[in-house]
Every structure is written in structure tokens, then in C-alpha cells.
LUMTOR-589189 format. One record per atom (N, C-alpha, C, O, CB): y, x, z; atom name; chain. Coordinates in steps of 0.001 Angstrom, whole numbers, padded with zeros to 6 digits. Glycine has a CB too. Layout:
BEGIN
<rec <Y; X; Z>; 'CA'; 'A'>
...
REM end
This chain:
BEGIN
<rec <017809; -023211; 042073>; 'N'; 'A'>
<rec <016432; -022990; 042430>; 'CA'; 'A'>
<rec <016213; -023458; 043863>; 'C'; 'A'>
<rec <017050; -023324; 044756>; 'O'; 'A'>
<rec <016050; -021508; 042261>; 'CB'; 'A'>
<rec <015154; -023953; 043988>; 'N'; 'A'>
<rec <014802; -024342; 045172>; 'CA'; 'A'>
<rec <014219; -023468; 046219>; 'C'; 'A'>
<rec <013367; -022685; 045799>; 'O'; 'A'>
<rec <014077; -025224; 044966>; 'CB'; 'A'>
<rec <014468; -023424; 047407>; 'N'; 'A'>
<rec <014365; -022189; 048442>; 'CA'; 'A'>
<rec <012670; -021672; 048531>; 'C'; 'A'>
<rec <012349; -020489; 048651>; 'O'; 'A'>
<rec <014976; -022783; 050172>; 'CB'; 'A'>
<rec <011697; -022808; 048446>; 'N'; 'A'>
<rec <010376; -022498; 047885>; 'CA'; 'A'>
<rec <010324; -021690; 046726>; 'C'; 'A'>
<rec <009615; -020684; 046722>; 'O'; 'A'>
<rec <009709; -023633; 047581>; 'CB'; 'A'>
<rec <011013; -022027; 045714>; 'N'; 'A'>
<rec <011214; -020960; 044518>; 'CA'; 'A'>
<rec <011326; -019735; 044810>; 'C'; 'A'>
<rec <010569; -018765; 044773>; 'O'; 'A'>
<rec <012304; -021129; 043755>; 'CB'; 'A'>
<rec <012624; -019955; 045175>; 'N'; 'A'>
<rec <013094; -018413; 045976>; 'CA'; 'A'>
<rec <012046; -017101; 047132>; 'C'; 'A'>
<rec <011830; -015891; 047203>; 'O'; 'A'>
<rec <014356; -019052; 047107>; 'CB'; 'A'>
<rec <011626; -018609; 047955>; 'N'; 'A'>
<rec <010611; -017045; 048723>; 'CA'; 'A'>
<rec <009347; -016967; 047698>; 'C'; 'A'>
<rec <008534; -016044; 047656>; 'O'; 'A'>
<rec <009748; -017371; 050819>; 'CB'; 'A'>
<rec <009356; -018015; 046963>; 'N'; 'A'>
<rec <008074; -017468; 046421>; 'CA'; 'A'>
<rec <008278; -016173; 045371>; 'C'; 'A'>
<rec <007410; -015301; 045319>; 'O'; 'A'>
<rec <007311; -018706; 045649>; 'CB'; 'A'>
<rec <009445; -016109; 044565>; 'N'; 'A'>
<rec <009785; -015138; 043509>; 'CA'; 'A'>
<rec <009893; -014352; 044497>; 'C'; 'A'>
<rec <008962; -013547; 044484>; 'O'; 'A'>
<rec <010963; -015274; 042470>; 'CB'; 'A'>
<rec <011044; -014104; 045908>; 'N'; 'A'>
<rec <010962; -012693; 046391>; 'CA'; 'A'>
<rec <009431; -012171; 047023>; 'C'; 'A'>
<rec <009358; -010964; 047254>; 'O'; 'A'>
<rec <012114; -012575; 047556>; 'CB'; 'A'>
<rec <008496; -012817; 047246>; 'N'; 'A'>
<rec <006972; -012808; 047379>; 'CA'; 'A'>
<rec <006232; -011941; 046787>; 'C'; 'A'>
<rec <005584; -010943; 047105>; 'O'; 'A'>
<rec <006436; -013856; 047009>; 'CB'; 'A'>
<rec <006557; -012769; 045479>; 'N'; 'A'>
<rec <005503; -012217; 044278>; 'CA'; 'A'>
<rec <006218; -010780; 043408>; 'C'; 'A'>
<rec <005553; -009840; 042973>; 'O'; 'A'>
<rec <005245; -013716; 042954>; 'CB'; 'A'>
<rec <007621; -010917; 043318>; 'N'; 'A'>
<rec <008211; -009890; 042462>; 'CA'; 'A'>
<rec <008154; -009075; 043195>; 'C'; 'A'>
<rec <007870; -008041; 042591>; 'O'; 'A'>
<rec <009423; -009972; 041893>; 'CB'; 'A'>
<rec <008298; -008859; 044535>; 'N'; 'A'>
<rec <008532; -008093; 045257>; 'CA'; 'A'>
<rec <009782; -007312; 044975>; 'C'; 'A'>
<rec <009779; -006083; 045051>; 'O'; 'A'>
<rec <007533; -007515; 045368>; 'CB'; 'A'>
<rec <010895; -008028; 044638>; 'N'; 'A'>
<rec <012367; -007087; 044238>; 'CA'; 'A'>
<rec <011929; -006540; 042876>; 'C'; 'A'>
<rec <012859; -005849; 042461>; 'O'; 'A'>
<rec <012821; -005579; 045457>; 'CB'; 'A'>
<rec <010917; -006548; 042002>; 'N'; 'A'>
<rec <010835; -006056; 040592>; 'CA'; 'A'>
<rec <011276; -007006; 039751>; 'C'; 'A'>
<rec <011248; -008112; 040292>; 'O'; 'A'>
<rec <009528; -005666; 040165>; 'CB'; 'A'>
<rec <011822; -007028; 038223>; 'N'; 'A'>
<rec <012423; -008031; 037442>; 'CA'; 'A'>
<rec <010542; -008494; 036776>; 'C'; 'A'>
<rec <009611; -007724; 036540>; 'O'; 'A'>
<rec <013961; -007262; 036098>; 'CB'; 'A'>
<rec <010587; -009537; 036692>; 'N'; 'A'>
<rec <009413; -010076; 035633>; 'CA'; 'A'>
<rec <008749; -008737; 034930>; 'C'; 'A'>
<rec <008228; -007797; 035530>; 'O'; 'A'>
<rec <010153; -011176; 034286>; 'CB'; 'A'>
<rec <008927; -008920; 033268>; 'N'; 'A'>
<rec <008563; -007777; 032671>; 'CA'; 'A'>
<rec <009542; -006754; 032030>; 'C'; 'A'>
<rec <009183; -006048; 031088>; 'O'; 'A'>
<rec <007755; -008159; 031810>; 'CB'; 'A'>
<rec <010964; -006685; 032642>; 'N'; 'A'>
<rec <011686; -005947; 031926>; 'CA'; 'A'>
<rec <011530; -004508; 032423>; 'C'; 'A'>
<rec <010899; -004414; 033476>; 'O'; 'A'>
<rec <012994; -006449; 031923>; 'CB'; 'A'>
<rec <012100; -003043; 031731>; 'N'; 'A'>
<rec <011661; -002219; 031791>; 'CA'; 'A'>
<rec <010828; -001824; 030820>; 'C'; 'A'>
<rec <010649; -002337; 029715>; 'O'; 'A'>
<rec <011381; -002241; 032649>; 'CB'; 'A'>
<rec <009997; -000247; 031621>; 'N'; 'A'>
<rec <009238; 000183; 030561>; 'CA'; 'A'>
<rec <007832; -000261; 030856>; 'C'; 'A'>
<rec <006986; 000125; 031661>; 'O'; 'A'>
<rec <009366; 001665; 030346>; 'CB'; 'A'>
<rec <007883; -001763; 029384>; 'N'; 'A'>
<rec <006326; -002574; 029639>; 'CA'; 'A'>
<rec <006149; -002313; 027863>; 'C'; 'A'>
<rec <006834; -001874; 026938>; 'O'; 'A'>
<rec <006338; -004814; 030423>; 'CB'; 'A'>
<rec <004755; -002897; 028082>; 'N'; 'A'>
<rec <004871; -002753; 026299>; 'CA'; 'A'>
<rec <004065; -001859; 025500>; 'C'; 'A'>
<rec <003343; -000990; 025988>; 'O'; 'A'>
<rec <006236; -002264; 025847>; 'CB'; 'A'>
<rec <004179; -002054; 024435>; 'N'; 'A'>
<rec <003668; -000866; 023477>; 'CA'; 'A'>
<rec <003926; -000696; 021760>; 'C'; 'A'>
<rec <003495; -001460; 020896>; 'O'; 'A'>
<rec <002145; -000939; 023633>; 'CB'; 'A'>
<rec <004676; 000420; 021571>; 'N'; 'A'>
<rec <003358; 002027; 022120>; 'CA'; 'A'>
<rec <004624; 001900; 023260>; 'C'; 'A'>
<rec <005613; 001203; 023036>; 'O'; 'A'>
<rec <003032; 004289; 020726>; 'CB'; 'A'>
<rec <004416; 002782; 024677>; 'N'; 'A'>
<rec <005332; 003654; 025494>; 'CA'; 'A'>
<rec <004617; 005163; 025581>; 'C'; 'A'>
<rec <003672; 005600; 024924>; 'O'; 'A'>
<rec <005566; 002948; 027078>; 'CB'; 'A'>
<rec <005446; 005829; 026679>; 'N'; 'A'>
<rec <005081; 007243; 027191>; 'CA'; 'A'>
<rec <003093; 007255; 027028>; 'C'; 'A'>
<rec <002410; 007873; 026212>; 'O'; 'A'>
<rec <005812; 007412; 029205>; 'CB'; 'A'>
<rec <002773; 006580; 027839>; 'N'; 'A'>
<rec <001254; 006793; 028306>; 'CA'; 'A'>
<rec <000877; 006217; 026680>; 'C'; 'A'>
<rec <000052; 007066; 026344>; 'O'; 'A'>
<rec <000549; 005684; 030007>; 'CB'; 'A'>
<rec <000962; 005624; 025941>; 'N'; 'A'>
<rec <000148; 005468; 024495>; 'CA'; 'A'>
<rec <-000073; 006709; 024090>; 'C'; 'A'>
<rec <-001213; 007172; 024042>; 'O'; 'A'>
<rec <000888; 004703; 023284>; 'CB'; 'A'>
<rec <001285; 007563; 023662>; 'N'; 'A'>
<rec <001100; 008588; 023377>; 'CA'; 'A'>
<rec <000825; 009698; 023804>; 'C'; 'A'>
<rec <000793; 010745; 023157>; 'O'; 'A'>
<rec <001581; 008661; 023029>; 'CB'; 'A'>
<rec <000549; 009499; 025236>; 'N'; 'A'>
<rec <000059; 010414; 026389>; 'CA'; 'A'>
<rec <-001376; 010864; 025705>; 'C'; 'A'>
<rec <-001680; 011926; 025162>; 'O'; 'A'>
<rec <-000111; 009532; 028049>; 'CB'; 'A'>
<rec <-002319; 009390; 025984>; 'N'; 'A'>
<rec <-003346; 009046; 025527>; 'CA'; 'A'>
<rec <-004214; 009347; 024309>; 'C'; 'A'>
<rec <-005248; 009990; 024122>; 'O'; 'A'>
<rec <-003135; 008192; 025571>; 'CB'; 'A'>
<rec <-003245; 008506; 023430>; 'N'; 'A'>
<rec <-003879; 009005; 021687>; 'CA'; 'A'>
<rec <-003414; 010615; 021371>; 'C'; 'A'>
<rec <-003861; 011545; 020700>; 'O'; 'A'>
<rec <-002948; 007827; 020136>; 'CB'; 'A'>
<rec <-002535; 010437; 022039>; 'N'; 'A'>
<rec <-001915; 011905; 021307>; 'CA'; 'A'>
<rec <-002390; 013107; 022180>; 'C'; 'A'>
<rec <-002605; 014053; 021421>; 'O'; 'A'>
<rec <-000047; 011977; 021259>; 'CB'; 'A'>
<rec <-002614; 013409; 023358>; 'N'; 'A'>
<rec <-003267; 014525; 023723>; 'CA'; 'A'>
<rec <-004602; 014237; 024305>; 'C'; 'A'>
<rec <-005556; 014872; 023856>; 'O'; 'A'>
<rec <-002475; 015252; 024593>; 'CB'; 'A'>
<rec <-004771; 013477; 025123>; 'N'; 'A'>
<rec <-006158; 013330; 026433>; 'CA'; 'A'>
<rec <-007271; 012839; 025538>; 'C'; 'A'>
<rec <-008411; 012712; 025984>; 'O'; 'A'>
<rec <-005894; 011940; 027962>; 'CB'; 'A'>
<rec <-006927; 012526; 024132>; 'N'; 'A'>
<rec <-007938; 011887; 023175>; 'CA'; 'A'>
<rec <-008233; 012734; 021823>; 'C'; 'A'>
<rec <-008732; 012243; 020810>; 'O'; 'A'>
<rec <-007377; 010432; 022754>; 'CB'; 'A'>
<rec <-007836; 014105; 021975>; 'N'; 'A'>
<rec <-007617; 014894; 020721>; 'CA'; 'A'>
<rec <-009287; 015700; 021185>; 'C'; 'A'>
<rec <-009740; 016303; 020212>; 'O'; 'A'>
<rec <-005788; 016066; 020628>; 'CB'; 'A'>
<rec <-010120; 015781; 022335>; 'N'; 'A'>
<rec <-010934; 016528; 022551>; 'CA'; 'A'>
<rec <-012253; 015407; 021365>; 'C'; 'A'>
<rec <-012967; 015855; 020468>; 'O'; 'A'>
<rec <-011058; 016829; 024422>; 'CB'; 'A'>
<rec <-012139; 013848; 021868>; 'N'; 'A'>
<rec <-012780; 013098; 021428>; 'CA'; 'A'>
<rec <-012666; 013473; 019310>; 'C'; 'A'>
<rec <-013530; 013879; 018533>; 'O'; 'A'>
<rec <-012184; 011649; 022234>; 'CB'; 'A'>
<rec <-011558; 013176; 019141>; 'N'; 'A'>
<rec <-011025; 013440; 017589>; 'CA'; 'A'>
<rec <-011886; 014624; 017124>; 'C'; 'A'>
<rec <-012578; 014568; 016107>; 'O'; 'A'>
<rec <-009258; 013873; 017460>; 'CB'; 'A'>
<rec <-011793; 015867; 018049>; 'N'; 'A'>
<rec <-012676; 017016; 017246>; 'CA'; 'A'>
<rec <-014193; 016364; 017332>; 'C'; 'A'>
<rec <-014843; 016263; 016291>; 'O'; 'A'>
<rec <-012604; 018775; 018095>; 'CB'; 'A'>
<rec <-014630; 016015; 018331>; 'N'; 'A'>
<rec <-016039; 015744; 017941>; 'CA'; 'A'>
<rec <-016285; 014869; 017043>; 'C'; 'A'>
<rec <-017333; 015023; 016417>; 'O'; 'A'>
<rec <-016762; 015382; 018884>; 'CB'; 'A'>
<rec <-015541; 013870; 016756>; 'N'; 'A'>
<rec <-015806; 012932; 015489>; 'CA'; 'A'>
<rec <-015490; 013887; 014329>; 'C'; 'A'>
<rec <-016251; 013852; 013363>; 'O'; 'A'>
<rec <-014788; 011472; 015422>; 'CB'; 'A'>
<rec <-014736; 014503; 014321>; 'N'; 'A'>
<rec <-014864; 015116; 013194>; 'CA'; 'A'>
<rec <-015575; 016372; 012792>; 'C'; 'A'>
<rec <-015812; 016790; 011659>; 'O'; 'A'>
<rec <-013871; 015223; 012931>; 'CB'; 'A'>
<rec <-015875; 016905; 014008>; 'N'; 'A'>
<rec <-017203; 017964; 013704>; 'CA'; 'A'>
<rec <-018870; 017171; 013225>; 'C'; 'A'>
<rec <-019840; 017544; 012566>; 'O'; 'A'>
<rec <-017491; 018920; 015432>; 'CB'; 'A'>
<rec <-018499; 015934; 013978>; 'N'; 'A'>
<rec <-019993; 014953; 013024>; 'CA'; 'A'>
<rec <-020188; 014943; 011768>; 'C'; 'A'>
<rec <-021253; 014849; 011157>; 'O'; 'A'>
<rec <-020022; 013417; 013060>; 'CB'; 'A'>
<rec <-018966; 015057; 011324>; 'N'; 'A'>
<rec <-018669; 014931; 009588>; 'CA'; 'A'>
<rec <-018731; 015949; 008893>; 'C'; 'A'>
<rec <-019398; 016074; 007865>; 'O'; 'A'>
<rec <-017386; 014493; 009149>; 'CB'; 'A'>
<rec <-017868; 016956; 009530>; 'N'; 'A'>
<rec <-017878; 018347; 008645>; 'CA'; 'A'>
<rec <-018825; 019534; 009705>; 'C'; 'A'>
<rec <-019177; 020557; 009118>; 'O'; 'A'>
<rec <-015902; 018990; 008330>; 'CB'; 'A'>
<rec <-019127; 019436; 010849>; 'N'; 'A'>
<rec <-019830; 020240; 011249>; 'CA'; 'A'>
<rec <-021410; 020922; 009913>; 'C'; 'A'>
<rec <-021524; 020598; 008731>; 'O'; 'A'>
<rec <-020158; 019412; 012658>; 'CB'; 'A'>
<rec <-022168; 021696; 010568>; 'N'; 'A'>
<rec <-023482; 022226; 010087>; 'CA'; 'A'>
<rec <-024596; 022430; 011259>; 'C'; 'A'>
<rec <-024799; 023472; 011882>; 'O'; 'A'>
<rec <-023207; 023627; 009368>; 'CB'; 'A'>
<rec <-025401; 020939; 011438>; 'N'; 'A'>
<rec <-025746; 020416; 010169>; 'CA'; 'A'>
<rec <-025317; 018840; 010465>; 'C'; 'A'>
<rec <-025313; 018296; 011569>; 'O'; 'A'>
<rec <-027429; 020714; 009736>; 'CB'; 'A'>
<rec <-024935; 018212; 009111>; 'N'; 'A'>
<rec <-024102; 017015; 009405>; 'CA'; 'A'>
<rec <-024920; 016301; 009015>; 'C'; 'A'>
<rec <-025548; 016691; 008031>; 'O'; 'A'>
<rec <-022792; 016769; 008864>; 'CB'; 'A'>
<rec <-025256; 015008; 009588>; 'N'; 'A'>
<rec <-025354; 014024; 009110>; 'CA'; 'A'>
<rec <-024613; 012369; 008963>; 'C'; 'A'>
<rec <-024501; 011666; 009968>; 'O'; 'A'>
<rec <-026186; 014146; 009438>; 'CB'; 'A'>
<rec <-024177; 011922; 007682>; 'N'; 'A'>
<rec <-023135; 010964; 007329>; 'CA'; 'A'>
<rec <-024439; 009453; 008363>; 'C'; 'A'>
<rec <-024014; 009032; 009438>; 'O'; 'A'>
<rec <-022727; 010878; 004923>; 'CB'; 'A'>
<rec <-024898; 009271; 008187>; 'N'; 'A'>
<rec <-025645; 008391; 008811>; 'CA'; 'A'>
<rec <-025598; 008398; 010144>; 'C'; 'A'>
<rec <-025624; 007262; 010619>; 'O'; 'A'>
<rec <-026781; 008486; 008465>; 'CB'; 'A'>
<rec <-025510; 009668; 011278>; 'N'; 'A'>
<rec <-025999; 009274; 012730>; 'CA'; 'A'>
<rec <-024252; 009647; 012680>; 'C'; 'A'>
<rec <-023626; 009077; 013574>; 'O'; 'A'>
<rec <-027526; 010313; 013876>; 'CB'; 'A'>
<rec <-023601; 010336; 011951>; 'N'; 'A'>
<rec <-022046; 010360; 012516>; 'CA'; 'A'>
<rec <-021269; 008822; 012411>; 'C'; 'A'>
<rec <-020156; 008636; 012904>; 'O'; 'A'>
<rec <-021078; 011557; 011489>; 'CB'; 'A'>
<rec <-022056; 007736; 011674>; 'N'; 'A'>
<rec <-021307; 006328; 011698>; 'CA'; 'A'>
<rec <-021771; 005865; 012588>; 'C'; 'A'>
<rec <-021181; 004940; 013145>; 'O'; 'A'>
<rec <-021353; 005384; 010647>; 'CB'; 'A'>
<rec <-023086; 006358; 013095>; 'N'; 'A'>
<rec <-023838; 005422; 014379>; 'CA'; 'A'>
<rec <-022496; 006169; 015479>; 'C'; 'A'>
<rec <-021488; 005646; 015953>; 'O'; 'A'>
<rec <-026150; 005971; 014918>; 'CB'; 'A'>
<rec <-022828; 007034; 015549>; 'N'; 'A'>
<rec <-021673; 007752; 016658>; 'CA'; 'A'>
<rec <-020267; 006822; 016615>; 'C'; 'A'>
<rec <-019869; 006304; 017659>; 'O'; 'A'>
<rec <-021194; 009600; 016098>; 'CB'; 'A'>
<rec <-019447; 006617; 015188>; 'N'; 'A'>
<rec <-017771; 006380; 016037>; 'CA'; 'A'>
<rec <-018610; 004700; 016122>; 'C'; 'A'>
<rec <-018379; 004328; 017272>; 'O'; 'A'>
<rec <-015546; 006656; 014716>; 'CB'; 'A'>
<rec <-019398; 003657; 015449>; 'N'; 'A'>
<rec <-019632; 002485; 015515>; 'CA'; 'A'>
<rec <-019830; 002371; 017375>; 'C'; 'A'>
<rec <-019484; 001333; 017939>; 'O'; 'A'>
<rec <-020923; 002126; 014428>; 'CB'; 'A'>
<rec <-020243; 003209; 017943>; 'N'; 'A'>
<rec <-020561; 003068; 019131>; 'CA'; 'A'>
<rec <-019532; 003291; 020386>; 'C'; 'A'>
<rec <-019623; 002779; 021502>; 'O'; 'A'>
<rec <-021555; 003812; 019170>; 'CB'; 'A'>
<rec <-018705; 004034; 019991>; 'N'; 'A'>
<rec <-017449; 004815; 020413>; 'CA'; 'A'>
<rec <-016481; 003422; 020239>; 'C'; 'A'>
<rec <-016042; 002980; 021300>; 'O'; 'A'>
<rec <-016996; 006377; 019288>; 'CB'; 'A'>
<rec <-016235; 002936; 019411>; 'N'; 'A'>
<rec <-015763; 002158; 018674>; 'CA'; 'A'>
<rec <-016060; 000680; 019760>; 'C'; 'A'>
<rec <-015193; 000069; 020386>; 'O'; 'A'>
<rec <-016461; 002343; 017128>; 'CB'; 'A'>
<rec <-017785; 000339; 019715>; 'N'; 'A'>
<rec <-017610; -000460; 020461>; 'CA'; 'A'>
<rec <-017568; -000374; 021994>; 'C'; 'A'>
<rec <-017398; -001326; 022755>; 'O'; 'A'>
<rec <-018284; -001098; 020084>; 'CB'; 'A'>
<rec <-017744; 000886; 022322>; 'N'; 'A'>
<rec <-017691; 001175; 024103>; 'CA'; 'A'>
<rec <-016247; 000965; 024322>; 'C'; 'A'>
<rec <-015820; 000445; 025353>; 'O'; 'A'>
<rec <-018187; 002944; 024747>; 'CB'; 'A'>
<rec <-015278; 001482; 023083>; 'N'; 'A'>
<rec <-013975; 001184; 023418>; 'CA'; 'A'>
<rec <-013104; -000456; 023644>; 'C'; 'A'>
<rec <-012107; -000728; 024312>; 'O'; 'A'>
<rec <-013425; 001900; 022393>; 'CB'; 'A'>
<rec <-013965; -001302; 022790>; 'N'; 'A'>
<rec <-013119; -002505; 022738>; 'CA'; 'A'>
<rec <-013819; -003102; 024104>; 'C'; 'A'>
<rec <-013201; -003648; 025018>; 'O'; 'A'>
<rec <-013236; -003518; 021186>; 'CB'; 'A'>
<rec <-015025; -002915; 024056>; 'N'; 'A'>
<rec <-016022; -003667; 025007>; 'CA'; 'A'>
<rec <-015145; -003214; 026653>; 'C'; 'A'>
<rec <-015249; -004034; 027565>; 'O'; 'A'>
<rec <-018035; -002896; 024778>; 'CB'; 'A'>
<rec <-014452; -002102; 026867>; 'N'; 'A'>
<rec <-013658; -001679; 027762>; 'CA'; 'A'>
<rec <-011836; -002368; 027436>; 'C'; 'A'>
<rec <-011045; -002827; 028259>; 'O'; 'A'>
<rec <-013912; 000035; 027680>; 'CB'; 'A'>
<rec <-011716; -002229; 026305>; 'N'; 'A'>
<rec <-010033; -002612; 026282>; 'CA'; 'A'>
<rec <-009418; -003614; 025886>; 'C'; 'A'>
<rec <-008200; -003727; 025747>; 'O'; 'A'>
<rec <-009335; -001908; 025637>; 'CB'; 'A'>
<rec <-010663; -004790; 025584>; 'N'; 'A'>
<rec <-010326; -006167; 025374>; 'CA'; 'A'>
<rec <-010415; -006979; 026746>; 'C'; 'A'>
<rec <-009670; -007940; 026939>; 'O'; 'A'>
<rec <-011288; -006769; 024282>; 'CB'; 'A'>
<rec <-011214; -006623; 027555>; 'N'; 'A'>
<rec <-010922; -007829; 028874>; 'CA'; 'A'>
<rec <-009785; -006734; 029598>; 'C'; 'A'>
<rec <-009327; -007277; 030604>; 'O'; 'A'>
<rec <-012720; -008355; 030216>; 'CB'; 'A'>
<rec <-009144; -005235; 029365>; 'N'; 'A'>
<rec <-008134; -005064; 030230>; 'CA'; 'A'>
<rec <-007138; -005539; 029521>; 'C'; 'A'>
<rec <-006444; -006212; 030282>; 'O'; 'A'>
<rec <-007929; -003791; 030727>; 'CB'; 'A'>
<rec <-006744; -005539; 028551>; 'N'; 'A'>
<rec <-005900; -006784; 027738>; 'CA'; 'A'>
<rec <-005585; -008021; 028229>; 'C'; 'A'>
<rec <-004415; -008274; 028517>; 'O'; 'A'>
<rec <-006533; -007213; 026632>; 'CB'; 'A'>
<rec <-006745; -009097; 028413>; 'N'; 'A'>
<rec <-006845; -009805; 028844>; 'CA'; 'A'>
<rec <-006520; -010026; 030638>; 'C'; 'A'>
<rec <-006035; -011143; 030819>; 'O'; 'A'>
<rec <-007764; -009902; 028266>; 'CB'; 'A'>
<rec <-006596; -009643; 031266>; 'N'; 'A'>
<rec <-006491; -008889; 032540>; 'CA'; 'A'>
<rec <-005129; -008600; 032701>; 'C'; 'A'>
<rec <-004441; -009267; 033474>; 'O'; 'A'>
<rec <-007312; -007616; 032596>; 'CB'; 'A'>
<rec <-004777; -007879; 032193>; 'N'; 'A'>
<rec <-003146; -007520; 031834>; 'CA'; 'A'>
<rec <-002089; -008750; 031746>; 'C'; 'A'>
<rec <-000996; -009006; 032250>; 'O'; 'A'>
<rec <-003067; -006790; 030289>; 'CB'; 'A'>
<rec <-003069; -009434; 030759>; 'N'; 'A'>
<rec <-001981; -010808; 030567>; 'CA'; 'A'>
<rec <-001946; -011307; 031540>; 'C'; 'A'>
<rec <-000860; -011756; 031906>; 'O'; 'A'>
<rec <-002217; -011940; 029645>; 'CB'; 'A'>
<rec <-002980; -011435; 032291>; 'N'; 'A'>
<rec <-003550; -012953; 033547>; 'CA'; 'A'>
<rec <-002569; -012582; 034617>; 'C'; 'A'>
<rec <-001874; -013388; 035236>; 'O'; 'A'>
<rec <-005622; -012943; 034427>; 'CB'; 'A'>
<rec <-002591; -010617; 034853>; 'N'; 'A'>
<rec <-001730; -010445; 036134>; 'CA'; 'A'>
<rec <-000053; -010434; 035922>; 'C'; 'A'>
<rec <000768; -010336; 036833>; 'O'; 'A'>
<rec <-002176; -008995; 036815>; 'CB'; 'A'>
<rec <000269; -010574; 034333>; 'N'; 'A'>
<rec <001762; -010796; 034523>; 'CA'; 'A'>
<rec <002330; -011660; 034133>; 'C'; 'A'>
<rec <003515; -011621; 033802>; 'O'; 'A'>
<rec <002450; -010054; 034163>; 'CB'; 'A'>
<rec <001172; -013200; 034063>; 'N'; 'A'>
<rec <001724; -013735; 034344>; 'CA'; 'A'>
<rec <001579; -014743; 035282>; 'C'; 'A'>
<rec <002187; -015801; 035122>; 'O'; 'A'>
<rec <001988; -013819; 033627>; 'CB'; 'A'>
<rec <000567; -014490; 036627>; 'N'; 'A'>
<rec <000565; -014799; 037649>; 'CA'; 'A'>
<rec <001470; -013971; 038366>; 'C'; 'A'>
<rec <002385; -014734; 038676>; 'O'; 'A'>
<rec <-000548; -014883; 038004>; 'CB'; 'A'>
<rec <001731; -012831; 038807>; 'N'; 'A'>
<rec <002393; -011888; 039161>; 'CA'; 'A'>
<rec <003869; -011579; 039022>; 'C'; 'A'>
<rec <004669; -011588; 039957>; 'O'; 'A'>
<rec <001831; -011162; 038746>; 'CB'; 'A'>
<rec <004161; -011291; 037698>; 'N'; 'A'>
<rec <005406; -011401; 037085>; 'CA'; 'A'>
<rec <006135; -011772; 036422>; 'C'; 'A'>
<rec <007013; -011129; 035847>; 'O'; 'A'>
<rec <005629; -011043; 036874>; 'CB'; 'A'>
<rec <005779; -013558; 036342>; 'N'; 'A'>
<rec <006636; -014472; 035412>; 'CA'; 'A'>
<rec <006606; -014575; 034109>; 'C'; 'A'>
<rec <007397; -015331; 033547>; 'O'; 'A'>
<rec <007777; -014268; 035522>; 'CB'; 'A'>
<rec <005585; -013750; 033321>; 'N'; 'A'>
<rec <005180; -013683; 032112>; 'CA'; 'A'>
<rec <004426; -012787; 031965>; 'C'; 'A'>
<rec <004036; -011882; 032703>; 'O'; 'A'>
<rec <005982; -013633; 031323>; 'CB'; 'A'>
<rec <004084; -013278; 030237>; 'N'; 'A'>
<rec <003109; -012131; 029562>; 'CA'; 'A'>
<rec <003673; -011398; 029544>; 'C'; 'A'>
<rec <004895; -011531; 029608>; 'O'; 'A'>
<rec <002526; -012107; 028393>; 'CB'; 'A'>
<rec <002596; -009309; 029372>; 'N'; 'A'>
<rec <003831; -008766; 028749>; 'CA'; 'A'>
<rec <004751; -008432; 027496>; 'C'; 'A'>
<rec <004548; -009323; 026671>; 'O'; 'A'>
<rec <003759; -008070; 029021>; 'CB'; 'A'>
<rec <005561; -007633; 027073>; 'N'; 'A'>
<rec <006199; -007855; 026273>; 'CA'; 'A'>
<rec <005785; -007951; 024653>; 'C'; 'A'>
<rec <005924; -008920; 023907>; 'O'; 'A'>
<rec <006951; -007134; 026606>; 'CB'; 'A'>
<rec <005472; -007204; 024482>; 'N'; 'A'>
<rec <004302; -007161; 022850>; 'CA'; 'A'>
<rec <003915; -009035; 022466>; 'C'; 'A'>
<rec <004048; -009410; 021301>; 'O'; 'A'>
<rec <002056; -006018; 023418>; 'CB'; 'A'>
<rec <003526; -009892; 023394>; 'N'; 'A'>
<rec <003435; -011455; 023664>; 'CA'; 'A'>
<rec <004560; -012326; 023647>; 'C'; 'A'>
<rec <004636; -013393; 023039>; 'O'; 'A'>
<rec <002929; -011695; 024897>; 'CB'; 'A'>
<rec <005567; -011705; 024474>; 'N'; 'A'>
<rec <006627; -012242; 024751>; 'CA'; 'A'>
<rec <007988; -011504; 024799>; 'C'; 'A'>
<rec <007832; -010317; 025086>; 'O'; 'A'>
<rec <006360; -012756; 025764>; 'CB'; 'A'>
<rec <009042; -011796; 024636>; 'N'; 'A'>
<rec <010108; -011433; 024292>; 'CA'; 'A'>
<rec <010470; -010536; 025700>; 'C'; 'A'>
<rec <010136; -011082; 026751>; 'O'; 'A'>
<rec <010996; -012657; 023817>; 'CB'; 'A'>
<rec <010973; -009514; 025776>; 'N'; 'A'>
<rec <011067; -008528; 026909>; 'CA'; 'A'>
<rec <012402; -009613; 028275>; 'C'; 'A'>
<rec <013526; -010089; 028117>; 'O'; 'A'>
<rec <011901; -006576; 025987>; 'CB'; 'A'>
<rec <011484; -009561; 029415>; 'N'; 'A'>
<rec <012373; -009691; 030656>; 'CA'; 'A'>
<rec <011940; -010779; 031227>; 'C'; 'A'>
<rec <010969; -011184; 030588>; 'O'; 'A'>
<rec <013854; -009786; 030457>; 'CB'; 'A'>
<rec <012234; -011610; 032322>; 'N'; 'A'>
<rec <012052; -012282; 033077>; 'CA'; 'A'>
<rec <012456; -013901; 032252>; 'C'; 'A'>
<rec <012348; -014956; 032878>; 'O'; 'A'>
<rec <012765; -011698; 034281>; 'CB'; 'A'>
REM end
């Protein structure tokens, strides 16, 4: 490698490997996420349905909207995600690409 290489990797990695480690998914925080910090959301979708008084019509408007506030939020951090590792850390992360530098 050429010494430009070199300060530039110790630069940018800052002493971290590319993407090895805990990158990826599912990890810890997926199931952090879906599995507890998102169980308050779960009862209200499902009190739309079986609550009194229910209606099947404004409870699809409800998750359709939920639904799209969510992608409309977790498709450009996706995207975003990719851009910074692999300007940042020598690749996509792993789920894209094979785990490590």
C-alpha cells in the first residue's frame, strides 16, 4: 500500500476495522426496538381492531399511514447508512456485503 493509502485509511478508520464486528442485521438494537420500545405502538394497532368501538376501515387508514411514516423515515436512513460505510469504512454494510474490511 502506498503511504497516501495508509494515512488516508488511518484518517478515515480512525483505528476501527471497515465493517467487521457488531454491524448488520437483526443485532442487539433490532430486537431492542421491535421487541420492546415498539410493543406500546403493537397495542394500539391492535386495539384499532379489536377495541369498542372499532372500525375495520379507519384502523387500515391508521397502520397504511404508520406504515408509510415508517419507510418514508427508514428508506433514505438505509440509504445513508450505505453512503457512510462506504465512504467512511471501506464498504457497505454487512447484510450487502460479506462481513469485514
Amino acid at each position: 500500500m502506498s503511504t497516501l493509502a495508509l494515512a488516508l485509511e488511518s484518517l478515515l478508520y480512525a483505528g476501527i476495522g471497515g465493517t467487521e464486528g457488531l454491524t448488520g442485521f437483526p443485532n442487539i438494537g433490532t430486537y431492542l426496538i421491535f421487541g420492546v420500545i415498539l410493543v406500546p405502538i403493537y397495542i394500539m394497532i391492535i386495539a384499532w381492531f379489536l377495541g369498542d368501538p372499532s372500525d375495520a376501515k379507519t384502523g387500515v387508514m391508521g397502520v397504511v399511514y404508520l406504515v408509510g411514516i415508517t419507510l418514508g423515515m427508514w428508506v433514505p436512513m438505509f440509504f445513508l447508512t450505505v453512503l457512510i460505510g462506504i465512504i467512511f469504512f471501506g464498504g457497505a454494510p454487512e447484510p450487502l456485503t460479506s462481513p469485514g474490511p
